[in-house]
C-alpha positions in Angstrom: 3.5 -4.6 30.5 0.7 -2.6 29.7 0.2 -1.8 33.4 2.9 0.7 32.3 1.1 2.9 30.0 -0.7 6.1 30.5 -3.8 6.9 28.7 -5.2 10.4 28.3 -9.1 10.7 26.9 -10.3 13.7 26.2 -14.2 13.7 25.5 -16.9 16.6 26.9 -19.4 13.6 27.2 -18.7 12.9 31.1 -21.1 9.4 30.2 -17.7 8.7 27.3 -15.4 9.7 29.8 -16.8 6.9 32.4 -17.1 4.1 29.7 -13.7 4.5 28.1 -12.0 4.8 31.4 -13.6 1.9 33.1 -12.8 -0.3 29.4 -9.5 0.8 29.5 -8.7 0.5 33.5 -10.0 -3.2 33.4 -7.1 -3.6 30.6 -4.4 -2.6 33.2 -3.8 0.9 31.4 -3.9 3.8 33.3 -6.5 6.2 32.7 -6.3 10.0 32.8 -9.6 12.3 31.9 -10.0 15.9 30.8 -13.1 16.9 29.6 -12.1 19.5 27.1 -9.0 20.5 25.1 -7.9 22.8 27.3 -7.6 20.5 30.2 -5.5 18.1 27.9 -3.0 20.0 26.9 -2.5 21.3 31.0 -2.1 17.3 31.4 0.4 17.2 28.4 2.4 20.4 29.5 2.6 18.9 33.1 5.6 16.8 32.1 3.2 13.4 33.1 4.6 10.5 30.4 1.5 10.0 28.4 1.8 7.3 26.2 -1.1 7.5 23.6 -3.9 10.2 23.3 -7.3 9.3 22.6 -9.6 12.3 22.1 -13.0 13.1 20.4 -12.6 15.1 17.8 -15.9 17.3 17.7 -15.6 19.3 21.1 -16.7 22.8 21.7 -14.4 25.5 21.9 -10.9 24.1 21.1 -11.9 21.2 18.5 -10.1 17.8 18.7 -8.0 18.7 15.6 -7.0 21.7 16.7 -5.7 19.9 19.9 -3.8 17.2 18.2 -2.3 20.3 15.9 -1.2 22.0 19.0 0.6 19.1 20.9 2.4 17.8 17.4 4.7 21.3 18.2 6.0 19.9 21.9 4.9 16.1 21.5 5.5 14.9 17.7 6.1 11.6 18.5 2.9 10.8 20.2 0.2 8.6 19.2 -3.0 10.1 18.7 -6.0 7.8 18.4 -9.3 9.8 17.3 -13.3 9.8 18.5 -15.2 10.5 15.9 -18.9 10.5 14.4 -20.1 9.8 11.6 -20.0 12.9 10.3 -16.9 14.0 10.9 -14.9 11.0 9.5 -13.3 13.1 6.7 -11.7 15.3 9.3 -10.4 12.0 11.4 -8.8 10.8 7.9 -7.5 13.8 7.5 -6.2 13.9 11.1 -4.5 10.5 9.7 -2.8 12.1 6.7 -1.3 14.6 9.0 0.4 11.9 11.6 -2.2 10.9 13.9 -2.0 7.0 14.4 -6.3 6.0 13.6 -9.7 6.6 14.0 -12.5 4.6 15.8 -16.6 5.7 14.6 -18.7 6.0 17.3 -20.7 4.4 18.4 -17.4 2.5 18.8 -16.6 -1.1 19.7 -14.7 -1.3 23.1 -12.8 -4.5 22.4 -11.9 -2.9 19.3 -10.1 -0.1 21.1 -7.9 -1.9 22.9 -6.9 -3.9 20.1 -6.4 -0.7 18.3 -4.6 0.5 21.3 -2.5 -2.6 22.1 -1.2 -2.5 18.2 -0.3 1.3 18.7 1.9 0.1 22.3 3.3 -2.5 20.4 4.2 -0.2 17.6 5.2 2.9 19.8 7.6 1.1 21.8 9.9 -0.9 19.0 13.2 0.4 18.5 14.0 1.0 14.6 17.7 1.7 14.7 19.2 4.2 13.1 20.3 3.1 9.9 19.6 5.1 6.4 17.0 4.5 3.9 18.2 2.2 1.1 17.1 3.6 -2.5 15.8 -0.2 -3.1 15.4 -2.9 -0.6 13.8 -6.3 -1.3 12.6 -5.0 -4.8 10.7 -2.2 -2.8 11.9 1.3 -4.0 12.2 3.7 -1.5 13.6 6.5 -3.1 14.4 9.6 -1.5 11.8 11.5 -0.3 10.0 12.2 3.3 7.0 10.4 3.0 8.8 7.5 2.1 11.4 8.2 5.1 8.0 8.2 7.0 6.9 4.9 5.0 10.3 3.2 5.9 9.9 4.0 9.6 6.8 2.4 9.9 7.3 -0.5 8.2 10.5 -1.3 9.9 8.5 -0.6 13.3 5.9 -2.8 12.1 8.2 -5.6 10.8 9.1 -6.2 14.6 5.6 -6.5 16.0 3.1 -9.7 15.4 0.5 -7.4 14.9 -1.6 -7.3 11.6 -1.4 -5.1 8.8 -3.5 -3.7 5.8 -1.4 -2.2 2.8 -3.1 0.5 1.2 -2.0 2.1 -2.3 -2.5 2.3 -5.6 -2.0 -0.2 -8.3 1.4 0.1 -8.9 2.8 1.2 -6.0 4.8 -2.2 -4.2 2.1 -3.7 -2.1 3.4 -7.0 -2.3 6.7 -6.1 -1.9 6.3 -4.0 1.0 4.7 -7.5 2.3 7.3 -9.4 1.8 9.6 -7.1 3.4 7.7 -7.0 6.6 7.9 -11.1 6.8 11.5 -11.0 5.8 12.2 -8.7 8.7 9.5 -10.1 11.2 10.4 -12.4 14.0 8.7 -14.9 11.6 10.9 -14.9 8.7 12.3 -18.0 8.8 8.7 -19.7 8.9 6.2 -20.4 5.8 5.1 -16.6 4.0 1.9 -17.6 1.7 0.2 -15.4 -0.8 -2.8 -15.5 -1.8 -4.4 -13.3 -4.9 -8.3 -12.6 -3.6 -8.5 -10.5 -7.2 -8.4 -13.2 -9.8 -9.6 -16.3 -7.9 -13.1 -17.3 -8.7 -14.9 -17.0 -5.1 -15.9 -20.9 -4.7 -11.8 -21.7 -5.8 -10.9 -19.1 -2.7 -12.8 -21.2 -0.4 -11.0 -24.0 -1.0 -7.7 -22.2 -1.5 -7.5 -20.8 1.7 -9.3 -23.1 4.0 -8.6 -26.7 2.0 -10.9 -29.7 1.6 -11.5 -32.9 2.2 -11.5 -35.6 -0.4 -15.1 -35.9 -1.9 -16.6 -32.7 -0.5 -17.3 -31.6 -3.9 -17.5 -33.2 -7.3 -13.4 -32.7 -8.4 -12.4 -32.9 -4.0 -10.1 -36.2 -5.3 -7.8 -35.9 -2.3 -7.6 -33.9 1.1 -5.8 -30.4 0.5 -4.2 -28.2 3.4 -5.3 -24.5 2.4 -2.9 -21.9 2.4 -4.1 -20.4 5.5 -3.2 -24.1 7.5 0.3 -23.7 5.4 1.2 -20.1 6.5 1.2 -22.1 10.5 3.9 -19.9 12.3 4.2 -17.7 9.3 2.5 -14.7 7.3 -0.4 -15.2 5.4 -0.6 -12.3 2.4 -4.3 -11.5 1.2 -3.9 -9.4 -2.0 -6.5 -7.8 -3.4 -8.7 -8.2 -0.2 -11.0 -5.7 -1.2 -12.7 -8.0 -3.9 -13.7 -11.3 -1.8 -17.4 -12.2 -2.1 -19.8 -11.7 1.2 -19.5 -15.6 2.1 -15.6 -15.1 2.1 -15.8 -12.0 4.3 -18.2 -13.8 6.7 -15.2 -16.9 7.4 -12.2 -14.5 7.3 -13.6 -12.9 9.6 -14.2 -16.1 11.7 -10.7 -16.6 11.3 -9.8 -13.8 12.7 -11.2 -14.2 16.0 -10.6 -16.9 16.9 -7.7 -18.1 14.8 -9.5 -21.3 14.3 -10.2 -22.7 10.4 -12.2 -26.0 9.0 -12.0 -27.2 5.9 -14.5 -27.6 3.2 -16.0 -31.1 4.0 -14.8 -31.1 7.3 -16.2 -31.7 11.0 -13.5 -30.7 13.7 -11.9 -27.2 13.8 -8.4 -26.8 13.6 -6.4 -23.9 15.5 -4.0 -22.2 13.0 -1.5 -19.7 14.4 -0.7 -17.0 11.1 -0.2 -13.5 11.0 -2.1 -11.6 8.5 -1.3 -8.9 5.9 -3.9 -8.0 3.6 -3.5 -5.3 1.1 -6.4 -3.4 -1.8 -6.5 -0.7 -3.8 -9.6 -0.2 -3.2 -11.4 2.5 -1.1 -12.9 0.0 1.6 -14.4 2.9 3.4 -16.6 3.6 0.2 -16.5 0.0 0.1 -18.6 -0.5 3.9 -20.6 2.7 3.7 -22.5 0.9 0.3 -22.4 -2.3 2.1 -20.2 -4.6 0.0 -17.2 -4.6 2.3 -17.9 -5.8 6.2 -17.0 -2.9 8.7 -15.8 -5.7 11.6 -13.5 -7.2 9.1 -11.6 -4.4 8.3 -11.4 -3.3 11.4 -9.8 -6.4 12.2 -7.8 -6.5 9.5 -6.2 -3.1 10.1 -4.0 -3.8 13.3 -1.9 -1.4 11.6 -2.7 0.7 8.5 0.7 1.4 6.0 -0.3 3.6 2.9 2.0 3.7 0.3 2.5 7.0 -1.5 1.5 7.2 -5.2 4.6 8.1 -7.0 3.1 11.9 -7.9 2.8 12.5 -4.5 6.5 12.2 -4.4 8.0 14.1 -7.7 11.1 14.2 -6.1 11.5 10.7 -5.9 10.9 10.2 -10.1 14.7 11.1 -11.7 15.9 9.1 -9.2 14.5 6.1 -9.3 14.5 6.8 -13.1 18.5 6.5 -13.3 18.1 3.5 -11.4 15.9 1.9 -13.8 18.0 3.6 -16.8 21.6 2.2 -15.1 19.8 -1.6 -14.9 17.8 -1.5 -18.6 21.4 -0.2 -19.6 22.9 -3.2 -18.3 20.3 -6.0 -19.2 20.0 -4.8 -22.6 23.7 -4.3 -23.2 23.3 -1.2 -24.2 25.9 0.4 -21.4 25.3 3.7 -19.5 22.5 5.7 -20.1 21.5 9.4 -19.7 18.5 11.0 -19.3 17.8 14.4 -21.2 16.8 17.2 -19.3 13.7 17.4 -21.5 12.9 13.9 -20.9 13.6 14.0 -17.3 11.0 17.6 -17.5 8.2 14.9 -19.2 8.9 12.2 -16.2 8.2 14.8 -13.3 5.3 16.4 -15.2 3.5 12.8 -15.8 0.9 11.9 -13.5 2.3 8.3 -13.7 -1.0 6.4 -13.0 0.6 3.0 -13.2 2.9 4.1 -10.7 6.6 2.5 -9.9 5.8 -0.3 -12.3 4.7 2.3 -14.6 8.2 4.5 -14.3 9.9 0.8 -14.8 8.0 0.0 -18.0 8.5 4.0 -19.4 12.0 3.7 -18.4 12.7 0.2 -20.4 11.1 1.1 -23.5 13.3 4.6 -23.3 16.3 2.7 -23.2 15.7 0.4 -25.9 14.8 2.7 -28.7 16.6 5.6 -27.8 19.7 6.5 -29.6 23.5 7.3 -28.4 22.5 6.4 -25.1 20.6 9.2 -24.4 16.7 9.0 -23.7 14.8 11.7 -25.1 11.0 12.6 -24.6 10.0 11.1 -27.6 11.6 7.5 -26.8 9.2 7.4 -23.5 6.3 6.1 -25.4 4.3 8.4 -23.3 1.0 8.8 -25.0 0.9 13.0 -23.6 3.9 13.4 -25.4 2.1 13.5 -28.7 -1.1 15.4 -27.6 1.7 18.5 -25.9 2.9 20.6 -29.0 5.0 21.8 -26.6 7.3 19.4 -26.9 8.2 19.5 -30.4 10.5 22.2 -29.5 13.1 20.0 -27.8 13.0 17.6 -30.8 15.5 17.8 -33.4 15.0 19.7 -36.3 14.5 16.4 -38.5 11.5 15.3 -35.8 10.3 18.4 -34.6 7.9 18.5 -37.6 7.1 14.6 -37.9 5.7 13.4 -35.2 4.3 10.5 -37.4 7.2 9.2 -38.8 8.8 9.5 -35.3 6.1 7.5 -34.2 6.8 4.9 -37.3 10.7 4.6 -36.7 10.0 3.8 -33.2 7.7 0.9 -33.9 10.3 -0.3 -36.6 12.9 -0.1 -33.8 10.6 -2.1 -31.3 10.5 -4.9 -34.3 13.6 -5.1 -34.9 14.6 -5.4 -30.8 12.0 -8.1 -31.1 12.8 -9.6 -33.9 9.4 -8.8 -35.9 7.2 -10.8 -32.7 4.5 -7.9 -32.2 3.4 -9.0 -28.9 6.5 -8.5 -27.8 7.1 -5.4 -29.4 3.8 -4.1 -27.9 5.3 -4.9 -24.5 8.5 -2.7 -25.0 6.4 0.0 -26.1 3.8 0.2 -23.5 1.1 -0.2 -25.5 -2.1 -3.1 -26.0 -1.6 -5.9 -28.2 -4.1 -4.0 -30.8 -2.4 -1.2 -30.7 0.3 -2.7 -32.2 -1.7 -4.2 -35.1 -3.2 -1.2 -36.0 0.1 0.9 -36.0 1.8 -1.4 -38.1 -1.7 -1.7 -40.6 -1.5 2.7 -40.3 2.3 2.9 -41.1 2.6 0.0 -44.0 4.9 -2.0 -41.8 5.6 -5.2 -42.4 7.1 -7.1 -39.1 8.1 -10.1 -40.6 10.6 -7.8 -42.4 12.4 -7.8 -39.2 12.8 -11.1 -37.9 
């Protein structure tokens, strides 16, 4: 019951102090004030069990941050919700890197606090258990490291809740699968999970995709069609890519959103859809609203609960091993048996800056164990393109390479042929490399593919 939880705001506007506590009192929380940092942490210290802190983060003296820095020593488990203006929004997402739960702009939105607030409740008080982190999980890897302990945490917290959730990462990085894994471990798992690519479908398709139509509400309308957001009903509906949906599209999410109601192109009557939504971009939405292609009230309604996945070197530690996995399953599928990574090759896998991320490392790792030779990858079977621009590496080749980069290069892409059977394309693919790439390697070195079929 919410009745049950404590609030502490911290503002040194008394006028704040009065709004948020009369917002959050007619919510059934229970409000505690302190107008200044100081005062806060005297609350904090006085044993009272304060469920969620939300606190401006400009104050004089003792500044918001330096409060939530303070209390992370005695209370590192609690959630932190920050006040902040305009201008100090790189501080509150900075306050976010370093544990605090979110940030509302002022002037903020009061219903939009208590959601925000009711998502953190529901989030603070799941149980995860206590069980380790698997190195790969639902095709998510994991891997070792604490930000992905962090990561796993969350998600498994988040799984549990019916709250929604925005996936933020890099291309590359699992977004999908960590989306999956929250409706395979959601009370909702055994109900529809729908996905829906907002990136490569055409903005008057979407429409139809996600909302259906009726039969002759457009020229090829040939027969009523449920949209996918009437098909998740009682499941998860997956928006990938949300950062690219035109303004039109925005405007009826958004209606969605509020009041969980949908009608179909064509349509009359209204129809109440019950879905939970996780929506996941690469994009920088915040850039995105600030030049007014991306509407601030959707995201905000989007983001329930924010997950931000790691790119992959942000966690070096995490690269040989989830590079022997790869190595051990390439090893396998290929036939090839057990594989080793050289120390000079696992030296080139920390040091790369891996912009393709996990599927990236996957890709790398495949092509290494195809061409290399006595099962043992070596920098130059990596088909990283730094490898050949670093002189540096030519030391740890052997003395028959270490002076022929070229022809290194050349019996690679012979190798590549031959493992494809002289198809190019598919070549390409094992090396990592475009399509014309490929045609203009074979043209440089005089190969001739259909040698190699």
């Amino acid at each position: 019951m919410t009745a049950a939880h404590k609030i502490l705001i911290v503002d040194d506007d008394t006028s704040i102090l009065e709004v948020l506590d009369a917002r959050l009192s007619a919510s059934n929380f229970k409000v505690l004030k302190a107008k200044d940092a100081a005062g806060a942490e005297q609350i904090l210290k006085a044993k009272e069990d304060i469920d969620l802190l939300v606190s401006d983060i400009k104050m004089p003296g003792k500044s918001g941050m330096q409060l939530f820095t303070d209390i992370r020593k005695f209370l590192p488990d609690l959630p932190v919700i920050f006040l902040t203006a305009y201008g100090t929004i790189p501080d509150a997402v900075e306050a976010i890197k370093l544990g605090a739960a979110d940030y509302i702009s002022k002037p903020f939105d009061g219903l939009e606090l208590i959601n925000k607030i009711n998502a953190m409740m529901a989030l603070h008080g799941t149980s995860v258990g206590t069980e380790p982190m698997p190195m790969v999980e639902s095709r998510f890897y994991w891997g070792k490291s604490a930000p992905m302990k962090r990561l796993y945490t969350m998600v498994k917290k988040v799984a549990a809740t019916q709250v929604n959730v925005l996936i933020l990462g890099e291309s590359g990085v699992g977004k999908e699968c960590i989306a999956g894994y929250i409706h395979k471990n959601s009370h909702r798992k055994k109900q529809p999970y729908m996905v829906v690519d907002c990136g490569s479908t055409p903005a008057g398709i979407l429409e139809s995709e996600l909302f259906g139509h009726l039969k002759g509400s457009f020229t090829h309308a040939v027969k009523d069609k449920i949209g996918l957001i009437q098909a998740a009903e009682f499941g998860t509906l997956f928006l990938d890519e949300i950062g690219n949906i035109s303004h039109d599209m925005q405007c009826r999410l958004l209606r969605f959103l509020e009041d969980k109601k949908i009608r179909q192109v064509g349509a009359v009557k209204e129809k109440t859809v019950d879905c939970r939504v996780i929506a996941a971009t690469n994009a920088d939405l915040a850039q995105a609203i600030e030049a007014g292609s991306f509407r601030q009230d959707l995201y905000y309604r989007l983001k329930g609960i924010t997950l931000t996945i790691p790119p992959l070197r942000e966690r070096k530690e995490d690269i040989f091993s989830l590079a022997e996995l790869f190595a051990d399953s390439y090893g396998q599928a290929h036939g090839i048996g057990q594989l080793r990574i050289s120390d000079a090759a696992a030296k080139v896998l920390e040091e790369h800056p891996w912009p393709g991320n996990v599927r990236e490392l996957k890709n790398t790792i495949e092509a290494g164990a195809v061409l290399c030779q006595n099962q043992v990858i070596e920098p130059w079977d990596l088909q990283i393109e730094s490898i050949r621009e670093n002189a540096v590496l030519t030391s740890d080749l052997p003395d028959s390479q270490a002076f022929s980069i070229e022809q290194s290069e050349k019996d690679t892409i012979i190798r590549a042929l031959k493992k494809s059977r002289g198809v190019q394309k598919e070549a390409a693919d094992l090396l990592g490399i475009s399509k014309r790439a490929m045609h203009y390697k074979v043209k440089k070195y005089d190969i001739d593919p259909t040698a190699y079929k």
